[in-house]
N, CA, C and O of each residue as an XYZ file, in Angstrom:
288
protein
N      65.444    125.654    116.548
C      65.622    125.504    115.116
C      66.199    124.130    114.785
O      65.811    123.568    113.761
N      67.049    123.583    115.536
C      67.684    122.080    115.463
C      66.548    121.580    115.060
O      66.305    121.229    113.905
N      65.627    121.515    116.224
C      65.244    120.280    116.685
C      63.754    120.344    114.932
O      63.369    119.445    114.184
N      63.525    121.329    114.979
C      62.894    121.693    113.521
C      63.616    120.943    112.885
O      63.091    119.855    112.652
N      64.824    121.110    112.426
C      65.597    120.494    110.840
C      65.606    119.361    111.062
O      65.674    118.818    109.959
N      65.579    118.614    111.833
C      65.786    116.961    112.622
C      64.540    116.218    112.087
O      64.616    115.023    111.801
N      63.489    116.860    111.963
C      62.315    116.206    111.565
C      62.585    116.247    109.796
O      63.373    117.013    109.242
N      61.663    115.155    109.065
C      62.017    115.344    107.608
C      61.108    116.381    107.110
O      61.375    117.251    106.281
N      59.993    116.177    107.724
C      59.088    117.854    107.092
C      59.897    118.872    107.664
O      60.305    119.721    106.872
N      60.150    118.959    108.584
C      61.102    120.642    108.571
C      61.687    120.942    107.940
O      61.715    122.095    107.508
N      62.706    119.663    107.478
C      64.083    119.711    106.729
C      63.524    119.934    105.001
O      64.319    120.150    104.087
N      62.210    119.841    104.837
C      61.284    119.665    103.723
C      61.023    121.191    103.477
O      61.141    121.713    102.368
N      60.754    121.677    104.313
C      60.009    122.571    104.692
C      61.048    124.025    104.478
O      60.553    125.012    103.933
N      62.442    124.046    104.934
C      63.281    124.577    104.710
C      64.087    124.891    103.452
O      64.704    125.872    103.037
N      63.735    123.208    102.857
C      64.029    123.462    101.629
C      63.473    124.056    100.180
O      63.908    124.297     99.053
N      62.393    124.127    100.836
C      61.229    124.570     99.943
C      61.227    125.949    100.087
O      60.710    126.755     99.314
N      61.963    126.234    101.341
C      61.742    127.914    101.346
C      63.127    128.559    100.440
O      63.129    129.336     99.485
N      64.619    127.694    101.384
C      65.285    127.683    100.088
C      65.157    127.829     98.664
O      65.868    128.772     98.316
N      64.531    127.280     97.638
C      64.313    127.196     96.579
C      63.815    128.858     96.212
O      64.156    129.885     95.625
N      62.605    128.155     97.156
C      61.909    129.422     96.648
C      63.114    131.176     96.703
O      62.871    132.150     95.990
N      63.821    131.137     97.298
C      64.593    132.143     97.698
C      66.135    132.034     96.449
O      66.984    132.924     96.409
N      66.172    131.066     95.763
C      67.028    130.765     94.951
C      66.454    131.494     93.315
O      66.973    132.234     92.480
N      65.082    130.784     93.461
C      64.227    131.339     92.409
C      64.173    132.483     91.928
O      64.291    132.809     90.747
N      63.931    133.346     93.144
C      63.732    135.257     93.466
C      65.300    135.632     93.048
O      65.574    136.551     92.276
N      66.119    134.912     93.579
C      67.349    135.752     93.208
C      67.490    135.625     91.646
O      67.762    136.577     90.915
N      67.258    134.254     91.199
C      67.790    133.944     89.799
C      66.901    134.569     88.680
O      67.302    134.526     87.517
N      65.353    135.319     89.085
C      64.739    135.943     88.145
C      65.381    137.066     88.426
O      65.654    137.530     87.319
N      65.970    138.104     89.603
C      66.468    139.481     89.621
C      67.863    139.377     88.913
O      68.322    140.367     88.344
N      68.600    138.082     88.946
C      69.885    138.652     88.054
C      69.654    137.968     86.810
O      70.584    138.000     86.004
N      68.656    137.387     86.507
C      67.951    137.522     85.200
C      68.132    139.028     84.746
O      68.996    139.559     84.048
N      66.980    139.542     85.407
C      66.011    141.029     85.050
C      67.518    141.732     84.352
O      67.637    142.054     83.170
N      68.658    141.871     85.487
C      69.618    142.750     86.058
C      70.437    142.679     84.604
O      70.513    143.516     83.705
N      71.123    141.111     84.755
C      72.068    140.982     83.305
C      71.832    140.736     81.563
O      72.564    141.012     80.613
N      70.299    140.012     81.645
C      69.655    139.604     80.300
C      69.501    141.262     79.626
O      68.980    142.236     80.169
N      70.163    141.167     78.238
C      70.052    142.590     77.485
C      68.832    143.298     77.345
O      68.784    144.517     77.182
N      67.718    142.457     77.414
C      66.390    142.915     76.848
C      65.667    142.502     78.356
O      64.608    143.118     78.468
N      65.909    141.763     79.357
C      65.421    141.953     80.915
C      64.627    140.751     80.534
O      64.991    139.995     79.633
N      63.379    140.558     81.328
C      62.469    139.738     81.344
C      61.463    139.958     80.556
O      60.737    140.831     81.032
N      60.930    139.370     79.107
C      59.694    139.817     78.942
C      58.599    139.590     79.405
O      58.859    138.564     80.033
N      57.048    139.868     79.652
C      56.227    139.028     80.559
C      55.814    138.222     80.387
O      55.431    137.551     81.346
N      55.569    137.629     78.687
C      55.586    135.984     78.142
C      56.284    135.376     79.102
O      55.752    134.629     79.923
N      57.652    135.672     79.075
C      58.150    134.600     79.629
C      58.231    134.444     81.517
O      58.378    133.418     82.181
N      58.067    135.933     81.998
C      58.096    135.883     83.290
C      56.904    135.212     84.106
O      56.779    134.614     85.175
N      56.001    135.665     82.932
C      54.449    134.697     83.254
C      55.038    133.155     83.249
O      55.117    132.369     84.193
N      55.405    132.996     81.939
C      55.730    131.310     82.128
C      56.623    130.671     83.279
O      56.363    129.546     83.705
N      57.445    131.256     83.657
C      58.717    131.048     84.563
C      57.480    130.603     86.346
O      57.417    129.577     87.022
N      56.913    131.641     86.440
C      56.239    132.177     87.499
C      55.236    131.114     87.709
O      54.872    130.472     88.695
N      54.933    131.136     86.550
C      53.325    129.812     87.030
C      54.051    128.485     86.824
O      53.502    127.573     87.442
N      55.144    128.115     86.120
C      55.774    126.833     86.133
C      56.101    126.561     87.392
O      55.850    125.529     88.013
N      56.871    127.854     87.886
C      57.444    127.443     89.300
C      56.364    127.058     90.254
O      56.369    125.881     90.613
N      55.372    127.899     90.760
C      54.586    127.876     91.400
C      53.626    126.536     90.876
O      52.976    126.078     91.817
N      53.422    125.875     89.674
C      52.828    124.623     89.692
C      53.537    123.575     90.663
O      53.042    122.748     91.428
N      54.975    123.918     90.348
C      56.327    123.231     91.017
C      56.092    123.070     92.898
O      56.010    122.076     93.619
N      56.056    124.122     93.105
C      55.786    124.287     94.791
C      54.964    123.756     94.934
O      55.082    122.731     95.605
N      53.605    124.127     94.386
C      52.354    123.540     94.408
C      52.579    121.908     95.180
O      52.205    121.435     96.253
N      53.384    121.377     94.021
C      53.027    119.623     94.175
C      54.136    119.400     95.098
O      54.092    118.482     95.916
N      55.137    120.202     95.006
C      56.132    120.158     96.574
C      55.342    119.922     97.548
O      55.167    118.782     97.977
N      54.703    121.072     98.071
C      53.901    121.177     99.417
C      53.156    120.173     99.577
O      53.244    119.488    100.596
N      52.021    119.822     98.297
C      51.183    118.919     98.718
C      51.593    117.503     98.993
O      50.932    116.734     99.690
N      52.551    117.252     98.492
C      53.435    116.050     98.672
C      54.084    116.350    100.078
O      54.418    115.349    100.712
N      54.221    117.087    100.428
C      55.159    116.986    102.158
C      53.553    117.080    102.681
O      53.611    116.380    103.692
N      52.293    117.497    102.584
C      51.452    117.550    103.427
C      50.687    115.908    103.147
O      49.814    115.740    103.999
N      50.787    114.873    102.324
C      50.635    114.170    102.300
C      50.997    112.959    103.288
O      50.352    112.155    103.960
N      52.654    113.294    102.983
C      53.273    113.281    103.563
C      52.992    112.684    104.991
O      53.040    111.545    105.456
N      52.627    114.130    105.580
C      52.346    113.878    107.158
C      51.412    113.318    107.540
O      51.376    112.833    108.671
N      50.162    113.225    106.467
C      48.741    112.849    106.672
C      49.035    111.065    106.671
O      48.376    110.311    107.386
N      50.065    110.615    105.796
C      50.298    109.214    105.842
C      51.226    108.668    107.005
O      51.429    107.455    107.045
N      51.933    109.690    108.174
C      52.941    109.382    109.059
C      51.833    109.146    110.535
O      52.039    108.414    111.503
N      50.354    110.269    110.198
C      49.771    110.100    111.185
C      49.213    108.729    111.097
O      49.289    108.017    112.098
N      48.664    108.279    110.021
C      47.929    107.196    109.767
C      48.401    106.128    110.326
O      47.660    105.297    110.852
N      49.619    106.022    110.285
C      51.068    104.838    110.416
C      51.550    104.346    111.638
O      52.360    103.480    111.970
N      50.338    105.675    112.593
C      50.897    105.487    114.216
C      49.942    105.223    114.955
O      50.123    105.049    116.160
């Protein structure tokens, strides 16, 4: 697992899972404490914003690597 986080895509890679795991919690104590919960207007919006979000995360770390191979 070190030797994973040592690289910057791992450390990329971790963090992205992070997030994503920050996300999940912060829509359930959404759901949990908001008086009226989530409506799906907005859970739709939340959901595809985020996921546009990851989207250009990932492709940017897979770029990323495609320009580290090039470089060597």
């Amino acid at each position: 697992m070190r030797a994973f986080l040592e690289s910057d895509t791992g450390f990329y890679y971790v963090i992205g899972l992070f997030t994503i795991g920050v996300f999940l919690v912060a829509l359930a104590a959404l759901a949990v404490v908001g008086p009226a919960g989530i409506g799906a207007v907005e859970l739709g919006g939340l959901v595809v914003g985020f996921l546009v979000f990851m989207l250009v995360y990932f492709v940017s770390m897979a770029v990323q690597r495609l320009e580290e191979r090039d470089g060597s």
